[in-house]
C-alpha positions in Angstrom: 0.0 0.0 0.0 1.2 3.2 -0.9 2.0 5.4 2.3 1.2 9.1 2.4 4.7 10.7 2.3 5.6 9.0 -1.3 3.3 12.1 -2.7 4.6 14.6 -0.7 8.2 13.5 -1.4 8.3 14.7 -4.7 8.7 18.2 -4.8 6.9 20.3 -7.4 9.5 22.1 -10.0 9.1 26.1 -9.9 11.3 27.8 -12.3 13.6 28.8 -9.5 14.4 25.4 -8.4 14.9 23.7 -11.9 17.3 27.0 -12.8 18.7 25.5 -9.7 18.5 21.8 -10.3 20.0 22.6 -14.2 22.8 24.7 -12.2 23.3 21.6 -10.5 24.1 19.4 -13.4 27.2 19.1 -15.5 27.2 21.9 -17.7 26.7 21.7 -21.6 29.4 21.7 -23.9 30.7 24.5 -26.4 29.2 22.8 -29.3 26.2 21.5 -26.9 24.7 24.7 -25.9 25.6 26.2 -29.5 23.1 23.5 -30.7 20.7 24.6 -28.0 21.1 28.1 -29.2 20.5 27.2 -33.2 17.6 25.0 -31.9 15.9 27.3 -30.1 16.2 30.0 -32.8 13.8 27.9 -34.9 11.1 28.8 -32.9 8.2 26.7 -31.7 9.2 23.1 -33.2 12.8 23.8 -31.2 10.5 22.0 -27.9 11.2 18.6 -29.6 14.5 19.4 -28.6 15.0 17.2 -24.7 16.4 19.8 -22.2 20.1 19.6 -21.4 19.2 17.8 -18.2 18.1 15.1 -19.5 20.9 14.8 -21.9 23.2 14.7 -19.4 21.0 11.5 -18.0 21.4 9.9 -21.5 25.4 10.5 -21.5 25.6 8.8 -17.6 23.3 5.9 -18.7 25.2 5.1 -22.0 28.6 5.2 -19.9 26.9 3.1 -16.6 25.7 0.5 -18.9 29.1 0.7 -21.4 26.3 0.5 -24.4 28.1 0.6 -27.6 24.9 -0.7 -29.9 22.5 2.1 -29.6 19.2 3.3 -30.8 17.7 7.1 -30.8 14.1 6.9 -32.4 13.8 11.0 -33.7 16.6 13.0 -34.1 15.3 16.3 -34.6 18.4 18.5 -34.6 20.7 16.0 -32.8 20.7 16.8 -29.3 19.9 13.2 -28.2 22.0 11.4 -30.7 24.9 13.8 -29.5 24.5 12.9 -26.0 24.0 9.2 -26.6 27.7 9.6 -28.4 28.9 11.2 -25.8 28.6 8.8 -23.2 29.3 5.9 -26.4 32.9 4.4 -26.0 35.4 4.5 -29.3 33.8 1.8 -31.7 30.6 2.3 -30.6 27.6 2.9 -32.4 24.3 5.4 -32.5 21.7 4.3 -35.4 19.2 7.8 -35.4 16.2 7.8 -37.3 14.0 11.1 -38.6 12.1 12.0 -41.6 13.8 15.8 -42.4 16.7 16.5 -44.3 16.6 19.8 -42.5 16.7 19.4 -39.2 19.3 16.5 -39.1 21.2 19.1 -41.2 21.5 21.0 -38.5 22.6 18.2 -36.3 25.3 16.5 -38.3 27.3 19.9 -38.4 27.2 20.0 -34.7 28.1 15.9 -34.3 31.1 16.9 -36.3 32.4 19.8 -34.8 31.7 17.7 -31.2 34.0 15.1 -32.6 31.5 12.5 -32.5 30.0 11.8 -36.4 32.1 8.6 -36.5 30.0 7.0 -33.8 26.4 8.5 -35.0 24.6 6.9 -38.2 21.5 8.9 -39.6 18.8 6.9 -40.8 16.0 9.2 -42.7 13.3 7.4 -43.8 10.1 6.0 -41.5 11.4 5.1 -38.3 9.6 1.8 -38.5 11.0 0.6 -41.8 14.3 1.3 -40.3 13.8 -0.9 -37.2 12.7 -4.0 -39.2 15.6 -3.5 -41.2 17.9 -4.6 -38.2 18.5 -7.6 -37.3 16.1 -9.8 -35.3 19.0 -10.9 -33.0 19.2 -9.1 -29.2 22.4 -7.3 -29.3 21.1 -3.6 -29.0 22.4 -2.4 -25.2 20.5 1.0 -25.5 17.2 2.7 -27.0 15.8 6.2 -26.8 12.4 6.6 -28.0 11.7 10.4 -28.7 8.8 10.4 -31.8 5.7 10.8 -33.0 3.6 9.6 -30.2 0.5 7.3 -31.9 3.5 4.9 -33.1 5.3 4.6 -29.3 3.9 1.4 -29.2 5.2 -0.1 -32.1 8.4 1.0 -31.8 8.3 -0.7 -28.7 7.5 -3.8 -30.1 10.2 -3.4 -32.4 12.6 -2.5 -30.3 12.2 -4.9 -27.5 13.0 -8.2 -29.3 16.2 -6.8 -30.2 17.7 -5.3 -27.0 20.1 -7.5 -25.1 19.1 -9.1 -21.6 19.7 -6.4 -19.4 19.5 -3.7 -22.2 17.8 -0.5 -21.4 15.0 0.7 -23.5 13.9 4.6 -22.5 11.0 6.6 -23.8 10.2 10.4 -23.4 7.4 12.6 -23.0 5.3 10.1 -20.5 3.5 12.8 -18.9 2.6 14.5 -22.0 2.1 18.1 -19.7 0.0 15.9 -17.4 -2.2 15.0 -19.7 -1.5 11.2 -19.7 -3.3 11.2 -16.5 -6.3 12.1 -17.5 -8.7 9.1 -18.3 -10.2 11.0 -20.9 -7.2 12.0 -22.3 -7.4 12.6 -26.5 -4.9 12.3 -29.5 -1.2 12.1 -28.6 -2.2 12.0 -24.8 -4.3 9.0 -25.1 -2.0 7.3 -27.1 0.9 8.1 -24.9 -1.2 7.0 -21.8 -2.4 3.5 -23.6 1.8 3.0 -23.8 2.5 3.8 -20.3 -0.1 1.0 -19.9 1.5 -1.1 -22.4 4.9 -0.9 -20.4 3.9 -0.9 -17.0 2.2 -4.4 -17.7 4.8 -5.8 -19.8 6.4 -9.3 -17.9 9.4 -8.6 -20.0 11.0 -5.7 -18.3 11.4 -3.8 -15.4 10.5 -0.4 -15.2 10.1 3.2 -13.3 8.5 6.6 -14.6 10.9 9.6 -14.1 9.0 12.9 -13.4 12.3 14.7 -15.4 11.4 17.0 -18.1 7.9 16.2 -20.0 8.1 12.4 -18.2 11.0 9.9 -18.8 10.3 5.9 -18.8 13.8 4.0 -17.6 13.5 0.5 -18.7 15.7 -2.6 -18.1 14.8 -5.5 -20.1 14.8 -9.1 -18.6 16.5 -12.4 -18.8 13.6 -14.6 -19.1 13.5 -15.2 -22.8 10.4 -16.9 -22.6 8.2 -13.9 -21.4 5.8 -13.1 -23.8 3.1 -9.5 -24.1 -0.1 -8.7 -25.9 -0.2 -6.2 -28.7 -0.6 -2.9 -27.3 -4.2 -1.5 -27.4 
């Protein structure tokens, strides 16, 4: 049963305390926050861009789990796919997939001047037809779902089968604002709220909702190759 102090642990996030709690965190790079700047200049699209926080969560779970076969699912202007490299050892790998010649324009100048494009591969194309491209075996250590929200699920079906034992498997934008909790939630909120569903039931990995950013899923996927999961509804 959950006890009354697990709500009031979690402290609500005013402007002043997450200038604080960003303050806090290891500060972007040269080419990092040039890439924030360029990003943001675009206007309203630039809040696909993940916040530097969570960035810097991306870089320490790439180098705590030593993943070198990794998957980012939207690359918008590169800010994910740059930090997933970051924390990516020499050899190692980031596939990236988006749809816009423009925007990943933007991010393969910055993975280059970061040092980095070596390790980063952009797939444009449907991110779906680039998943079932890859091979069925499970050697992925790392996956960062960050796209358009209806099709959460079935990148999660693809992705799953091919993460290792004790691969992670991450996805952003939980919350959706808050709207995910809402029962009658609509459009990318409902469909977003039928995948927390989706993961929270799913036998074949363990799993914990982050309240960082716009909501951050941190998933570990189990040994038990034998678990199976209903399609996601």
């Amino acid at each position: 049963m959950t006890s009354l102090t697990d709500d009031t642990k979690t402290v609500p996030i005013t402007p002043a305390l997450h200038r604080y709690l960003v303050g806090h965190t290891m500060a972007p790079s040269r080419v990092q926050q040039d890439l924030m700047d360029h990003t943001h200049a675009l206007g309203t699209v630039a809040e696909m861009r993940i916040p530097h926080e969570q960035a810097a969560l991306l870089t320490l779970l790439t180098k705590l789990t030593a993943a070198r076969d990794i998957i980012d699912i939207g690359t918008f202007t590169g800010y994910s796919a740059l930090a997933l490299a970051l924390g990516s050892p020499p050899g190692g790998r980031v596939i990236t997939c988006d749809t816009s010649t423009e925007w990943t324009g933007i991010a393969q100048d910055a993975w280059k001047q970061a040092g980095v494009a070596d390790r980063i591969e952009l797939r444009l194309g449907p991110a779906l037809e680039t998943l079932r491209s890859l091979p069925h075996e499970p050697t992925i250590d790392l996956a960062f779902i960050d796209a358009d929200k209806p099709s959460y699920c079935d990148y999660w079906e693809e992705l799953l089968p091919r993460v290792r034992p004790g691969g992670v498997l991450l996805a952003d934008n939980v919350l959706y604002s808050g709207d995910a909790a809402n029962p009658d939630a609509t459009g990318n909120a409902q469909a977003i709220r039928a995948f927390n569903a989706h993961v929270h039931n799913d036998p074949r990995v363990e799993n914990v909702m982050l309240p960082i950013a716009d909501g951050l899923t941190l998933t570990r996927k189990r040994n038990d190759e034998h678990l199976t999961m209903e399609a996601c509804s």
